[in-house]
LUMVEX-334181 format. One record per residue (C-alpha): residue in three letters; x, y, z. Coordinates in steps of 0.2 Angstrom, whole numbers, plus 5000, padded with zeros to 4 digits. Example, Ala and Ser with C-alpha at 12.3 -4.5 7.8 and 13.67 -1.06 7.14 Angstrom:
BEGIN
<kenu res="ALA" u="5062" v="4978" w="5039"/>
<kenu res="SER" u="5068" v="4995" w="5036"/>
//
This chain:
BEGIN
<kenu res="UNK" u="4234" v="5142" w="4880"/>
<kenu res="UNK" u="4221" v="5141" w="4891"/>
<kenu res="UNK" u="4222" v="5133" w="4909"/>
<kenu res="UNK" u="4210" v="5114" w="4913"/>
<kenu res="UNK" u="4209" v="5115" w="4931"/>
<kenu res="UNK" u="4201" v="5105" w="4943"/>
<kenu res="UNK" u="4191" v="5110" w="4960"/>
<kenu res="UNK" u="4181" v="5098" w="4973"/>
<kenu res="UNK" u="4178" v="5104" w="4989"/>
<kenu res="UNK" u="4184" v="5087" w="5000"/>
<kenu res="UNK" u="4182" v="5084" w="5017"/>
<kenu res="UNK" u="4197" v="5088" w="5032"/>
<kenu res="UNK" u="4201" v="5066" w="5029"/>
<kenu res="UNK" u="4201" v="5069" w="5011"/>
<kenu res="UNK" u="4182" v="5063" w="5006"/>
<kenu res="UNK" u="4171" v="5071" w="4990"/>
<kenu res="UNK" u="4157" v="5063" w="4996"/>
<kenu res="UNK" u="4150" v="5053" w="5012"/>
<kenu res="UNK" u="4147" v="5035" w="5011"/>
<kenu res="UNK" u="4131" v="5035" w="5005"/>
<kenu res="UNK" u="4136" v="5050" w="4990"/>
<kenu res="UNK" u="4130" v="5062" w="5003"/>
<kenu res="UNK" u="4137" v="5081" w="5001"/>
<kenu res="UNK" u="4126" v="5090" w="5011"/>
<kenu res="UNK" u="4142" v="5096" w="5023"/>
<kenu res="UNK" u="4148" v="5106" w="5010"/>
<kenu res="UNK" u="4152" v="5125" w="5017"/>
<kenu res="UNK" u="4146" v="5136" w="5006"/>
<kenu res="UNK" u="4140" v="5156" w="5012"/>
<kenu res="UNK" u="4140" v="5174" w="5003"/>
<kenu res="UNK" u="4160" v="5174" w="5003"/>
<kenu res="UNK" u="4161" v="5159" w="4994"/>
<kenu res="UNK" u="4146" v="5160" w="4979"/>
<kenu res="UNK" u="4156" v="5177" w="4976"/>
<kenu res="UNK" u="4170" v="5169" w="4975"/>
<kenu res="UNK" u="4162" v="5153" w="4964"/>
<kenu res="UNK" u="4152" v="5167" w="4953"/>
<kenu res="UNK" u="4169" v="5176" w="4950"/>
<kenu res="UNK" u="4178" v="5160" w="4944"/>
<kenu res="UNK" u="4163" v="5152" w="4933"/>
<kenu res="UNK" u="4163" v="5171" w="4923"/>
<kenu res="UNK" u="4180" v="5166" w="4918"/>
<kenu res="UNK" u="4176" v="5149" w="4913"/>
<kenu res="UNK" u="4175" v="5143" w="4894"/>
<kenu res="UNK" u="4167" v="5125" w="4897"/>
<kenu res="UNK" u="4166" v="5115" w="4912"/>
<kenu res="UNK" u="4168" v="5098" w="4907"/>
<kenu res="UNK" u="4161" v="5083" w="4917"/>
<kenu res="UNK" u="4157" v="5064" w="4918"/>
<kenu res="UNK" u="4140" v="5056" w="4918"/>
<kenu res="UNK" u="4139" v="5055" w="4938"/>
<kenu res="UNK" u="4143" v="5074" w="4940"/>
<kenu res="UNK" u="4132" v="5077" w="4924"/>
<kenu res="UNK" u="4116" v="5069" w="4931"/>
<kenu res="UNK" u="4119" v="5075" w="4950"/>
<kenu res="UNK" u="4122" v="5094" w="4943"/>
<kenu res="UNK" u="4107" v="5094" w="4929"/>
<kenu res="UNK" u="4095" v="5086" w="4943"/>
<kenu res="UNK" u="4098" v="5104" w="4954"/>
<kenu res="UNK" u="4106" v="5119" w="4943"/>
<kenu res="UNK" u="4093" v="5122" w="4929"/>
<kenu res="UNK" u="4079" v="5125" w="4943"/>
<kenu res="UNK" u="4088" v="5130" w="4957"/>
<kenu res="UNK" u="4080" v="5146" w="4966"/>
<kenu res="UNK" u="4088" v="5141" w="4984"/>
<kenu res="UNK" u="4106" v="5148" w="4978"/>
<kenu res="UNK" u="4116" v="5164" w="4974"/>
<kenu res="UNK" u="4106" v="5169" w="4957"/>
<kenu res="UNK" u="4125" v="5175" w="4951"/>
<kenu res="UNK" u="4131" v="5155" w="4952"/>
<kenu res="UNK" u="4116" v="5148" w="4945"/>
<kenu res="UNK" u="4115" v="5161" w="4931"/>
<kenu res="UNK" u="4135" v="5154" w="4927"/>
<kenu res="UNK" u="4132" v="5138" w="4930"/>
<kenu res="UNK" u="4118" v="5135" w="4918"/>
<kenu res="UNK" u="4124" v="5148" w="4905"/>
<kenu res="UNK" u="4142" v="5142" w="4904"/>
<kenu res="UNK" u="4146" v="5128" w="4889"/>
<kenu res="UNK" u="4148" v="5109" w="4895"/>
<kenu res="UNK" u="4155" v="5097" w="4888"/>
<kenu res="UNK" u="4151" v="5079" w="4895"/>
<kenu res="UNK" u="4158" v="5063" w="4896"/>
<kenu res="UNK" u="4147" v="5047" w="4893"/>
<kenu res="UNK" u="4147" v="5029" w="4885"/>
<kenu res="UNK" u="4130" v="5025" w="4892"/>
<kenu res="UNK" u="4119" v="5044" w="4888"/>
<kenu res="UNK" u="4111" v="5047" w="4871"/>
<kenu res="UNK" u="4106" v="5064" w="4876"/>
<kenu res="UNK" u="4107" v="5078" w="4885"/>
<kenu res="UNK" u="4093" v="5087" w="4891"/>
<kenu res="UNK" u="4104" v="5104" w="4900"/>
<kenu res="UNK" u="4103" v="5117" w="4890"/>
<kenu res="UNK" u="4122" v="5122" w="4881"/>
<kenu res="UNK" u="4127" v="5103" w="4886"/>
<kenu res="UNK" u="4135" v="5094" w="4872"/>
<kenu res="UNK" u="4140" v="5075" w="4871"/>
<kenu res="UNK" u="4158" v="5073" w="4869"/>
<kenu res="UNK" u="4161" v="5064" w="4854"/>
<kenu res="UNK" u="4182" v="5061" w="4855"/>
<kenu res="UNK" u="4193" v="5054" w="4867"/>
<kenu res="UNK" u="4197" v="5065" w="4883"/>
<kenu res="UNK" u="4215" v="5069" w="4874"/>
<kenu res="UNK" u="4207" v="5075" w="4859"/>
<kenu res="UNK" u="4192" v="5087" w="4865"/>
<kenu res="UNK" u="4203" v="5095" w="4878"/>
<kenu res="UNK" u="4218" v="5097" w="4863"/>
<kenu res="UNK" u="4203" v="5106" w="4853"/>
<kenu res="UNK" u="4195" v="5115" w="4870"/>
<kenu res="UNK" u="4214" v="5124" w="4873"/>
<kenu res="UNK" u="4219" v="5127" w="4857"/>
<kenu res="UNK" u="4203" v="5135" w="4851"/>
<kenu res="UNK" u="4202" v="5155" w="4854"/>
<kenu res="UNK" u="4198" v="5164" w="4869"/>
<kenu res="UNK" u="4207" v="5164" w="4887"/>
<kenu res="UNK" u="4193" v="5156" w="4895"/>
<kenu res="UNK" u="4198" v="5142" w="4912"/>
<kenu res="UNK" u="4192" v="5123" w="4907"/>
<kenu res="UNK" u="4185" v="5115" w="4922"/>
<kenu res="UNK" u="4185" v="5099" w="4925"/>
<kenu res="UNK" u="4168" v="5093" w="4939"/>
<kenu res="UNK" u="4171" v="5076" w="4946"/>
<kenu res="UNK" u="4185" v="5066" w="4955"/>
<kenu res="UNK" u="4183" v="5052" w="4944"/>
<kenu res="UNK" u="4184" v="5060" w="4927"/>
<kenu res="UNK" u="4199" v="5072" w="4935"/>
<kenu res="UNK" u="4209" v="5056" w="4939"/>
<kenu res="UNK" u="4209" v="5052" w="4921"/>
<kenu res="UNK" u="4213" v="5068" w="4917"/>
<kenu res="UNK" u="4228" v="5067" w="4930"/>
<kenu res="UNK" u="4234" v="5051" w="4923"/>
<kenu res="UNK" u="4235" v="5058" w="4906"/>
<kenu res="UNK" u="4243" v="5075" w="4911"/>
<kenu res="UNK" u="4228" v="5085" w="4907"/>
<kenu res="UNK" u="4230" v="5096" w="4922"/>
<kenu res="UNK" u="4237" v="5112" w="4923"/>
<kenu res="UNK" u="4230" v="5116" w="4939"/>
<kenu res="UNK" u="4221" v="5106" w="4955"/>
<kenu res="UNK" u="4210" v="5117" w="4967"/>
<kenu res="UNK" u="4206" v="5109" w="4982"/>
<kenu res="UNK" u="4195" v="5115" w="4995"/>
<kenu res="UNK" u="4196" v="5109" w="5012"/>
<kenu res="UNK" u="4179" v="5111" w="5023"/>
<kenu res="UNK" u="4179" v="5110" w="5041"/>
<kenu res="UNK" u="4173" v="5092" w="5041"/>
<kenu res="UNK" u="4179" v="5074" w="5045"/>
<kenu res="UNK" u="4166" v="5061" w="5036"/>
<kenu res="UNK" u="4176" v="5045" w="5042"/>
<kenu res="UNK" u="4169" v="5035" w="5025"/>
<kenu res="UNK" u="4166" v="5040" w="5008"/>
<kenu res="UNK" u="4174" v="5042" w="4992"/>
<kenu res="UNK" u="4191" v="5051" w="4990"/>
<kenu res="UNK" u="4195" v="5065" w="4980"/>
<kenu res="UNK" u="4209" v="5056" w="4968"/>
<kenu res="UNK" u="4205" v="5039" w="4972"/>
<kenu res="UNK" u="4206" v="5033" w="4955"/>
<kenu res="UNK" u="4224" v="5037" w="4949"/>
<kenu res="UNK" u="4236" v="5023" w="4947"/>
<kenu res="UNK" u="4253" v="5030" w="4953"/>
<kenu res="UNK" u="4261" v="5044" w="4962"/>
<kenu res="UNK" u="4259" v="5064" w="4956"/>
<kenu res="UNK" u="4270" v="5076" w="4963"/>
<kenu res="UNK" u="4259" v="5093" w="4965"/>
<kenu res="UNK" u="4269" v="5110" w="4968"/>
<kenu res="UNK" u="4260" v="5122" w="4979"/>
<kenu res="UNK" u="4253" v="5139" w="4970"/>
<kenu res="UNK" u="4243" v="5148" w="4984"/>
<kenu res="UNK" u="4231" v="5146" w="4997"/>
<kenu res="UNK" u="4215" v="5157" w="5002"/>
<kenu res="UNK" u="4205" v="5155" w="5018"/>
<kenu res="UNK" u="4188" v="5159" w="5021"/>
<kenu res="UNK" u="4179" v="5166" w="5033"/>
<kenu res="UNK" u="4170" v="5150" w="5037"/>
<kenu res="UNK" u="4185" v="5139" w="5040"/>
<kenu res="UNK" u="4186" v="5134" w="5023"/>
<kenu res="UNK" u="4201" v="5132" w="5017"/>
<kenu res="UNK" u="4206" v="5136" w="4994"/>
<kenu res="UNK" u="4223" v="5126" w="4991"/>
<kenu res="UNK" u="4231" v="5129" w="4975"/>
<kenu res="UNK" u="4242" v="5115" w="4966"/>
<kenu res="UNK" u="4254" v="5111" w="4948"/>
<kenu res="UNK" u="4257" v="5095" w="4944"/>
<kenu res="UNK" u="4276" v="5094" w="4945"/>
<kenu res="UNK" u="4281" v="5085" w="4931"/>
<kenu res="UNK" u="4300" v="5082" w="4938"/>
//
């Protein structure tokens, strides 16, 4: 069955974004496009809200400023999107989500294919969280303390024990930490 996993680069005090939805601190060199190019190659659908949807369509179908690899993925690689307020969707392989979050993601990993499900946003991935979804949280840590902003899983409504899997640093002082949800 295939993996949903979850991966937001947060700040060193646990932010996703600034205050004013900045992410402009985000640490991102040739070490780390080869490592995003590498993991979107083995993704199936990256699945997101309406925030991360508009923020991502906004830059990725015209970007020219990043690794040609990670934009080639990015806008190649089947979405799935989450809305009550979108009609449409103008990203090319974007599709509106026409079930519950339960019943697309039962039909994402039971269709065939090993392909990873990811899921873009901390909003949508506390859902997911809440309604043990996850198989798998990704978190990486930049070098950076914002002092204000939005946290990473400010949304869930009770405790989730998390079993440590790995951890990768990067040559930039980022820092990959890999996490289960323990279900004990």
């Amino acid at each position: 069955m295939k993996k949903v996993i979850f991966q937001m680069s947060v700040s060193v005090d646990g932010y996703v974004e600034g205050p004013n939805q900045e992410i402009d601190w985000h640490n991102v060199d040739d070490e780390f496009n080869a490592y995003a190019a590498e993991t979107l190659k083995k993704s199936e659908t990256l699945i997101m809200g309406r925030k991360t949807y508009e923020l991502m369509v906004s830059y990725w179908p015209s970007a020219t400023d990043n690794d040609p690899d990670v934009t080639r993925e990015m806008n190649d690689t089947p979405k799935l999107v989450f809305s009550r307020t979108l009609k449409s969707l103008a990203w090319k392989t974007a599709r509106l989500a026409s079930g519950s979050i339960a019943e697309e993601v039962g039909r994402l990993k039971n269709a065939p294919g090993d392909g990873l499900i990811w899921v873009g946003g901390s909003e949508l991935a506390s859902a997911f969280l809440e309604l043990g979804l996850l198989d798998e949280i990704r978190i990486i840590r930049t070098p950076m303390l914002l002092g204000a902003g939005h946290s990473v899983f400010g949304d869930i409504k009770r405790r989730h024990r998390l079993k440590f899997v790995s951890s990768r640093p990067f040559a930039s002082g980022n820092l990959l930490v890999t996490y289960e949800p323990d279900a004990r």
